[in-house]
N, C-alpha and C positions, 0 to 999 in steps of 0.2 A: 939939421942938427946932427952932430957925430956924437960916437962913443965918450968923445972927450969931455963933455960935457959933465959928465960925472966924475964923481971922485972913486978914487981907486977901489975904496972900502964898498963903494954902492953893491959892485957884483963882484964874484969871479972873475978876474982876469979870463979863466977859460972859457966859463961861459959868455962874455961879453964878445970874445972871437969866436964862439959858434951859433952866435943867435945875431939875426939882422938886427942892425940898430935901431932899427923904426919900428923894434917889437921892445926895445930896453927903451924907447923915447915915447911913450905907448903910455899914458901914466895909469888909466881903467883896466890895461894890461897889469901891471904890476900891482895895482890895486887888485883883483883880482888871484894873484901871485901869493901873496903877501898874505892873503884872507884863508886861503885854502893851507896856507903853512900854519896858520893860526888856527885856524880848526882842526886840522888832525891834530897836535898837540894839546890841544882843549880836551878832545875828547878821547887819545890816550889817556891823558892822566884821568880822568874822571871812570873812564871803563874800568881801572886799577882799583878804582873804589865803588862797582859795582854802580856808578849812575850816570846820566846822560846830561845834557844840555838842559831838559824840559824838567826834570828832576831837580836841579837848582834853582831854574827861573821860576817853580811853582814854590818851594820854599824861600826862598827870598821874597818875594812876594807876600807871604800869610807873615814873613818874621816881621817886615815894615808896615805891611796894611793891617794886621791882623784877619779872623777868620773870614772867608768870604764863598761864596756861593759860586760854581762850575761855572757860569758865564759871566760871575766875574774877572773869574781868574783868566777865564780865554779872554775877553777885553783886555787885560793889562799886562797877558805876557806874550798874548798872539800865538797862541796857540789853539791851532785848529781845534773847534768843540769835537767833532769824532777822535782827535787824539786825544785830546786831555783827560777824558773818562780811562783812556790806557793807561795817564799818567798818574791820576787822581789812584787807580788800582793797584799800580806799582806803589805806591807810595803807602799806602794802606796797608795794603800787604807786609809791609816792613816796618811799618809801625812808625812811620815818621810823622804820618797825616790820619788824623781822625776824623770820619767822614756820618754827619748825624742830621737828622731830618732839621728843616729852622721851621721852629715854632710858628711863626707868621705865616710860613705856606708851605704845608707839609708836600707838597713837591716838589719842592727843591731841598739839594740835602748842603749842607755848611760844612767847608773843609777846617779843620784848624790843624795848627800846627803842633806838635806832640814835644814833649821834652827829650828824647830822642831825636826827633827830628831838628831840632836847633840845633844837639849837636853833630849831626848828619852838617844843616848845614856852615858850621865853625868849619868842619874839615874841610866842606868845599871850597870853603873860602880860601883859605889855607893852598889847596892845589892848584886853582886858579889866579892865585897871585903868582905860584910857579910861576905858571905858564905865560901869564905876563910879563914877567921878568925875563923869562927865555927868549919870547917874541922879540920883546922889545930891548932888548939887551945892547944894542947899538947903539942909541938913543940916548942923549942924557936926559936927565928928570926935565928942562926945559922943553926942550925936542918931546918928550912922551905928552906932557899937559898940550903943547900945540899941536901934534899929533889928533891927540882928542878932543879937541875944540874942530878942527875941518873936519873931522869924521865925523862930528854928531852933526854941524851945517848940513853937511853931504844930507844924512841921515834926514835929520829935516825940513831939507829943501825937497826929498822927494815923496815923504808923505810915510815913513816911516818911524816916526815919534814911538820911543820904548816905552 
């Protein structure tokens, strides 16, 4: 397989003559490429508004499930229980997430989500379509839906269901 193979728009010209072929013909290479240009971008914008990654996916989470208990939340957003009490505490602290004993078993404590906090996250949402727009900017609306149809396959063919 040669460089030709692609279309002009796929890379830089410059880059395409300074990187062996069989690293641009590489597709888990460029996937890989591709993923880390999308994350720094994710989490510029999000730093710009004082929050992270885990900071969204816990309120996104109580705005669709509603209130739910520290292992639930690590169940549905995959995050690590040692972090998420970090995250559970940032979030508290800022008033986005309200954190109270559940009457059924007063050891475990139930997050909800604060009216502040929805609108924490309205804005996220808000940046993070940025940031999707900018990623995916090449891409028409067809091209982006199939896009995310093989990513989520990808996703769970290997045991990574969100």
């Amino acid at each position: 397989m040669g460089m030709g193979n692609y279309p002009p728009d796929t890379a830089r010209s410059a880059d395409r003559q300074a990187t062996a072929a069989r690293l641009w013909n590489l597709r888990t290479r460029l996937l890989s490429l591709a993923a880390i240009q999308s994350d720094r971008l994710v989490n510029e914008k999000l730093v710009r508004e004082g929050a992270r990654k885990w900071h969204f996916a816990v309120l996104a989470t109580l705005d669709e499930f509603g209130p739910a208990s520290q292992a639930e939340l690590v169940s549905r957003t995959r995050i690590y229980r040692s972090d998420m009490v970090a995250v559970i505490n940032e979030l508290a602290d800022r008033g986005l997430v309200e954190r109270s004993p559940n009457p059924a078993d007063r050891r475990q404590n139930v997050i909800t989500l604060t009216r502040q906090g929805r609108r924490q996250l309205l804005t996220l949402d808000k940046l993070l379509t940025e940031a999707e727009n900018e990623v995916l900017a090449p891409l028409t609306p067809q091209e982006r839906e199939q896009l995310a149809r093989l990513l989520a396959v990808l996703v769970h063919h290997h045991g990574q269901d969100m």
